[in-house]
C-alpha positions in Angstrom: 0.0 0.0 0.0 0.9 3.7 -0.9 1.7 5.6 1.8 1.4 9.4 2.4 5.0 9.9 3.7 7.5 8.8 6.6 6.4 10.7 9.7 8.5 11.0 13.3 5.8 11.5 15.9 6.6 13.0 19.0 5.3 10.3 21.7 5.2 11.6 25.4 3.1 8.5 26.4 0.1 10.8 26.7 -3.1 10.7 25.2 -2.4 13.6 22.9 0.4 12.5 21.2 -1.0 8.8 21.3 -4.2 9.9 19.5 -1.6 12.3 16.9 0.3 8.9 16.2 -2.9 6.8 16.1 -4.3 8.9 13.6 -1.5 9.5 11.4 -1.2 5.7 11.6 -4.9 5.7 10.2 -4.8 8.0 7.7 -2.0 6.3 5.6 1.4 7.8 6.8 4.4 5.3 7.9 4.8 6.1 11.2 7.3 6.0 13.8 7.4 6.6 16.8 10.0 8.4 19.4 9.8 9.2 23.5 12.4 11.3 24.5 14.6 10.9 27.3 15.1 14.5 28.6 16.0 14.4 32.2 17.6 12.4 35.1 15.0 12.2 38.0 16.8 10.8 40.5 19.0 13.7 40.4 16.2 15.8 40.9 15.4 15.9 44.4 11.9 15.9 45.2 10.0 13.5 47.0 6.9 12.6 44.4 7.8 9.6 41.7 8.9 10.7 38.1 5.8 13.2 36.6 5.3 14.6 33.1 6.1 13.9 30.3 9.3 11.7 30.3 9.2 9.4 32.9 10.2 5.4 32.5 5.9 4.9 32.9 5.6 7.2 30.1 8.2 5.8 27.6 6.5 2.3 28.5 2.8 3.6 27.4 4.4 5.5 24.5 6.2 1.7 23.4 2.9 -0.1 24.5 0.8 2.0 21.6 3.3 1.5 18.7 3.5 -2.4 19.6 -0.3 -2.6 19.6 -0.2 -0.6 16.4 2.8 -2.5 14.6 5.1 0.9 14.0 8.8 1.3 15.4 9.4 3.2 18.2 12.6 4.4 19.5 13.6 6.6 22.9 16.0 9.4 22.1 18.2 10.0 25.0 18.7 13.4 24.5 19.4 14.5 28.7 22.7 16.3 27.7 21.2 18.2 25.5 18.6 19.3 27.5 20.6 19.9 30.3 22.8 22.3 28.2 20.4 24.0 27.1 17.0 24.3 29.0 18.3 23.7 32.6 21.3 25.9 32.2 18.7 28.5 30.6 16.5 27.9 33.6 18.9 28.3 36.3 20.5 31.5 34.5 17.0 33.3 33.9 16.1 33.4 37.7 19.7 34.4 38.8 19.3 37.5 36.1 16.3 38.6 38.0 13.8 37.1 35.0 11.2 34.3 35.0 11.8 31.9 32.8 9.4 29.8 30.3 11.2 26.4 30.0 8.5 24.7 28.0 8.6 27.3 25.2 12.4 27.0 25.3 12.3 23.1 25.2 9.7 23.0 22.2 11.5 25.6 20.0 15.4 24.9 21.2 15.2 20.9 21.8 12.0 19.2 20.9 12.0 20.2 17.4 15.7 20.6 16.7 16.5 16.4 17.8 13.1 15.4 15.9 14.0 16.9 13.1 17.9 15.6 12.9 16.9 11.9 13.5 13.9 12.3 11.1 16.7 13.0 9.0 18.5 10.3 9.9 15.5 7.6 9.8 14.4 9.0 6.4 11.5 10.8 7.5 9.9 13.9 5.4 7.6 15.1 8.2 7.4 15.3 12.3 4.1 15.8 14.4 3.5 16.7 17.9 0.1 16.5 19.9 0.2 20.1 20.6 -3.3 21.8 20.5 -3.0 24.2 17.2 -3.4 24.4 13.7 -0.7 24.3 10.5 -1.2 26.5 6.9 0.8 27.6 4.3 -0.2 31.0 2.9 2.1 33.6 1.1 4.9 31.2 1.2 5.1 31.4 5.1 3.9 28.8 7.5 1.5 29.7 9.7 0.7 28.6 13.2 -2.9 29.5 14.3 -5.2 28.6 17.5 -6.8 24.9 18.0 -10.2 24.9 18.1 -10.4 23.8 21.3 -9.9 27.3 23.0 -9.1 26.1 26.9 -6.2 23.5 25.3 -4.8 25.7 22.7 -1.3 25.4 23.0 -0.4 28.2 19.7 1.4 30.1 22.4 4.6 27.6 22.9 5.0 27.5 19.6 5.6 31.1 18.6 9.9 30.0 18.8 9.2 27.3 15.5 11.3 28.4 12.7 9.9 28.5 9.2 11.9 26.0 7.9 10.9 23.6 10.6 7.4 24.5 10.3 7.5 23.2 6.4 8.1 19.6 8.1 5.1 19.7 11.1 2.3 18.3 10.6 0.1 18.8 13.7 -3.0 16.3 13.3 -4.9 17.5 16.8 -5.2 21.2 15.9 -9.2 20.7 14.6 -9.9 18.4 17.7 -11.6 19.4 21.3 -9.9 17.2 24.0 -13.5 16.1 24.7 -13.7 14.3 21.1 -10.0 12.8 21.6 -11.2 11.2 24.5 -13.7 10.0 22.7 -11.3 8.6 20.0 -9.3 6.8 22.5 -11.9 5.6 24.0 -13.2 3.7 20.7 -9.9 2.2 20.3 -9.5 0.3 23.2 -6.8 3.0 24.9 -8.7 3.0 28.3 -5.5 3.5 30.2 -4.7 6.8 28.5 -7.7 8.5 29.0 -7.9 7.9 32.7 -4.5 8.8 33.1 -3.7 11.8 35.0 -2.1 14.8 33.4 1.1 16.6 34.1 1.6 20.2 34.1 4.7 20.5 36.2 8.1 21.7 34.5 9.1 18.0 34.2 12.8 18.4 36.2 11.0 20.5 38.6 9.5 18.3 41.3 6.7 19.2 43.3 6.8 22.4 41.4 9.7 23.8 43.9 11.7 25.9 41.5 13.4 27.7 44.7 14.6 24.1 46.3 16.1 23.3 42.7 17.9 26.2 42.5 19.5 25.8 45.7 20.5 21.9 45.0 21.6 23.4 41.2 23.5 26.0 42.1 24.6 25.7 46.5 26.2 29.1 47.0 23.8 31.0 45.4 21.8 31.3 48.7 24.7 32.2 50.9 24.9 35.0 47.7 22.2 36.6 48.0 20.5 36.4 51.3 19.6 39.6 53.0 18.7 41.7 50.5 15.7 44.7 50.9 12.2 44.1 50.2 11.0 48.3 49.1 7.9 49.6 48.4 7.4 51.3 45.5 8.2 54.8 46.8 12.0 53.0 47.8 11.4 52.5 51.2 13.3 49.6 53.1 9.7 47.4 54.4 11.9 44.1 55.1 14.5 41.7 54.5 14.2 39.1 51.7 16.0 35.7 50.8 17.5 37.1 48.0 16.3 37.8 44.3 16.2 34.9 42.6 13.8 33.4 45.0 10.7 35.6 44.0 8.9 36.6 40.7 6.8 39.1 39.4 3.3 39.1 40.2 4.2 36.9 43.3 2.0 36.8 46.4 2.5 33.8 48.3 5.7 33.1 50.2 7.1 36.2 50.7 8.0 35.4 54.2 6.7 38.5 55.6 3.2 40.0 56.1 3.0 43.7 55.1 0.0 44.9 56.7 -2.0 44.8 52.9 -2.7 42.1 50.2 1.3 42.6 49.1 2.3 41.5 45.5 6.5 41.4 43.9 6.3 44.4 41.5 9.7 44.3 40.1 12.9 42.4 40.8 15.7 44.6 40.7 19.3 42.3 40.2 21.6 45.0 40.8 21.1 46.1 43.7 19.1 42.9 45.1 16.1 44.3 46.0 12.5 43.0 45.6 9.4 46.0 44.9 6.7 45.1 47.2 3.1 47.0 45.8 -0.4 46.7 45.7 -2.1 44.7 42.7 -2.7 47.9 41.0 1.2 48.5 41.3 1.8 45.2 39.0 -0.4 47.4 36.2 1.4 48.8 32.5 0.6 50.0 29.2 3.5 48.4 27.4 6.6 46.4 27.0 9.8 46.1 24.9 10.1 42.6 23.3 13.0 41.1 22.1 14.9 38.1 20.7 12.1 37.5 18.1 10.5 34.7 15.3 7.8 36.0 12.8 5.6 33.3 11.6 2.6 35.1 9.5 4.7 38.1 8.0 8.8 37.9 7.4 8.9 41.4 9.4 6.2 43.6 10.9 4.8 46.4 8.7 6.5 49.3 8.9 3.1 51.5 10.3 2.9 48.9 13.0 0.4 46.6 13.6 -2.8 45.6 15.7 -2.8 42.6 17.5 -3.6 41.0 20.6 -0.9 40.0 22.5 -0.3 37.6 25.5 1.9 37.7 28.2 2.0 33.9 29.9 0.8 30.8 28.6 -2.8 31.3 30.5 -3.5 34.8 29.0 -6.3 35.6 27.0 -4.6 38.3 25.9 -5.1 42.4 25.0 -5.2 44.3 22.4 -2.1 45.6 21.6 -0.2 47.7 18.7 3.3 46.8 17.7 5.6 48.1 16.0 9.3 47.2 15.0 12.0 49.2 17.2 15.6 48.3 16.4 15.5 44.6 16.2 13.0 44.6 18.9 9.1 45.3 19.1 7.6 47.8 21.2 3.8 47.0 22.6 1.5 49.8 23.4 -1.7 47.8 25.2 -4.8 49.9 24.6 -5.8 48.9 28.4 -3.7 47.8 31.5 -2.1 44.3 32.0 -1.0 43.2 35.2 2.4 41.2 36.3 4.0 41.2 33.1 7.0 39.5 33.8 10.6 40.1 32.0 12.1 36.4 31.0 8.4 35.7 30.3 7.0 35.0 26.3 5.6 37.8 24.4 3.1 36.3 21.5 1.2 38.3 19.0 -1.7 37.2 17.6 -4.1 38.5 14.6 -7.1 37.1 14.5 -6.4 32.9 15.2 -2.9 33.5 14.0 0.5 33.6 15.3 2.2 37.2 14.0 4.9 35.6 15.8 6.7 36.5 19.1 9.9 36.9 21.6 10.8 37.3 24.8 9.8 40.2 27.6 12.4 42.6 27.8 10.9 45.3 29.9 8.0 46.5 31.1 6.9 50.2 30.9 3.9 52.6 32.2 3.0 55.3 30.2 4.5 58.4 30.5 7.6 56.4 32.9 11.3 57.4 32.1 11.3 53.3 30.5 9.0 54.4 27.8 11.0 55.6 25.5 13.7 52.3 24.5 16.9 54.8 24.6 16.3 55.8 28.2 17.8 52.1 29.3 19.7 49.2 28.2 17.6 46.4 26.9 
C-alpha cells in the first residue's frame, strides 16, 4: 500500500500524542514513533515519583501504543542536550532577575531541533506533535494559528518554530476538542490513557519547587544573596528578603513577611538585590519592549505597526495591543492595562487565530515612565 510519507511523531506516552500517532497511523502515513529521554530524575530531588512527560511509565505507554499498532518506536536520549540548554537556561534566567518559560524554550530549542535531525537520519519527510494548534501555508510562510479547542490551545509555545521547521510539522490534533479525543481513545481500546492523570509541572522541577532546585543546582547561590531589601514602590526599606532569585513578578504567596496589605512582587531589581513590594494595581502597564524574536505570519512587521492582541504567559487571554518594530525589537503599546508582566516571560502576537509571531519580555513600561522611551535604558 501507498503511503502518504514517513512521519516522526513526538510520543510523550500521553493521550495527545497517542491519538496524533494513532491517527497518522490511520490516515495512511508510515509512522514511527520516538519518547524522548530528557531528564535524570533521580537527580532531581523531590519527593513525588517521576511526573510529566518523560518518565520510564511514560516511555512504556508510549512503546505499549506503537507495539499494539505494529510501527517502530525508538527513545531518544537526549538529557545532555537538555541539560545544556533548557536547565542551564532555567537556572540562568532566575539568577538574572527574570522568569523563565522552560517549556517554550524546550519546544522551539530541543524538541523540534532532535526530531528533526533523527527524522533526518530515519528517512523521514515530516514530524508531528500533539500540541493543540493548527498548521497553513499561505504567502509562502507557514502559519501557526489557534486549536479549536480554546481552553487546550497550545499556539502560544510554539511562537519560537522556525519557518523551515514548520515546512516539516504536521500537527493532526489542531481541529480536535480534547473532549472528542477522548472520545477517540476511547473507541480504540486506549482505556488507560484516557484515565491517566495529566502533568503540568516543568518535568525536572518536582513538586513544582523551583526555589529548592535552584538551591541543590547552584549551592552558593543562597549564601549570595540572602539579606537583600524588600522596598515599596516609593524605595522605602519594608523588610529583608531571601535574595532575588527566590521571588517573581506578580508573586503573592511566600514572601516570608506580612506587610499589613494584600502585598504582590512588582519588580525584581538584580543590581542592587532588591525586591518592589506594591499593591495589585502596582503590577499594572501599558506596554513592554520585546525582544529576541521569530515572525511566523509576516517575514517582518509592517513598517506602520500593527494591531494585534498579544499575550503575556501561557494562560492569557490576551489584549489588544499595537506593535511596531524598534531596532531589532518590538515595542507593545496595550490599549488597556495588563497586570504582572513578567521580564524572561514569552511575548506572543496574535491576529485574528494566528500567530504574527513573538519573543521574549524585555521590559515592562507605564505610560509616561522614564522606561517608555527604548533609549532611556539598556535592553
Amino acid at each position: 500500500m501507498e503511503t502518504k510519507g514517513r512521519v516522526l511523531v513526538a510520543m510523550s506516552g500521553g493521550i495527545d500524542s497517542s491519538v496524533a500517532a494513532v491517527l497518522l497511523h490511520e490516515q495512511g502515513y508510515e509512522v514511527i514513533g520516538m519518547t524522548m529521554k530528557t531528564w535524570d530524575y533521580a537527580s532531581s530531588g523531590g519527593t513525588k515519583k517521576e511526573t510529566g512527560c518523560c518518565s520510564l511509565d511514560s516511555i512504556n505507554d508510549a512503546r505499549h501504543i506503537a507495539v499494539s499498532l505494529g510501527f517502530p518506536h525508538y527513545i531518544l536520549d537526549i538529557r545532555e542536550e537538555f541539560g545544556d540548554s533548557v536547565i542551564d537556561y532555567f537556572t540562568n534566567e532566575y539568577v538574572e532577575g527574570r522568569t523563565p518559560n522552560p517549556c517554550v524554550m524546550c519546544n522551539t530549542h530541543i524538541k523540534w531541533d532532535a526530531l528533526l535531525k533523527r527524522a533526518d537520519q530515519l528517512g523521514c519527510e515530516f514530524i508531528a506533535t500533539g500540541h493543540y494548534a493548527q498548521i497553513r501555508e499561505e504567502n509562502n510562510r507557514f502559519i501557526i494559528s489557534k486549536g479549536v479547542d480554546a481552553l487546550k490551545d497550545q499556539s502560544y509555545v510554539l511562537w519560537g518554530v522556525s519557518q523551515s521547521s514548520l515546512a516539516r510539522t504536521i500537527l493532526p490534533l489542531g481541529h480536535l476538542t480534547k473532549a472528542k479525543i477522548r472520545e477517540m481513545a476511547t473507541e480504540r481500546g486506549f482505556v488507560d490513557l484516557v484515565n491517566k492523570s495529566e502533568s503540568y509541572e516543568i518535568c525536572f522541577v518536582p513538586d513544582n519547587d523551583y526555589r529548592g532546585f535552584l538551591k541543590r543546582r547552584i549551592p552558593e547561590l543562597e549564601e549570595q544573596v540572602k539579606g537583600g531589601n524588600f522596598i515599596d514602590t516609593e524605595g522605602k526599606i519594608i523588610g529583608i528578603h531571601e535574595g532575588y532569585p527566590f521571588y517573581t513578578v506578580g508573586q503573592r504567596k511566600g514572601l516570608g513577611k506580612a506587610f499589613g496589605y494584600p502585598a504582590f512582587v512588582t519588580e525584581i531589581r538584580k543590581e542592587t538585590n532588591e525586591v518592589v513590594i506594591g499593591k495589585l494595581e502596582d503590577l499594572n502597564r501599558t506596554g513592554m519592549y520585546v525582544g529576541q524574536l521569530n515572525l511566523q505570519k509576516y517575514d517582518s512587521i509592517p513598517s506602520v505597526g500593527l494591531e494585534t492582541v498579544t499575550k503575556v504567559r501561557y494562560k492569557d487571554a490576551g489584549t489588544p495591543a499595537f506593535i511596531e518594530g524598534l531596532d531589532g525589537k518590538i515595542k507593545v503599546e496595550f490599549h488597556e492595562d495588563v497586570s504582572g508582566i513578567a521580564p524572561g516571560q514569552a511575548a506572543v502576537f496574535y491576529e485574528g487565530d494566528d500567530v504574527v509571531g513573538g519573543g521574549w519580555i524585555l521590559k515592562s513600561f507605564q505610560k509616561g515612565s522614564v522606561f517608555e522611551n527604548v533609549q532611556s535604558f539598556q535592553l
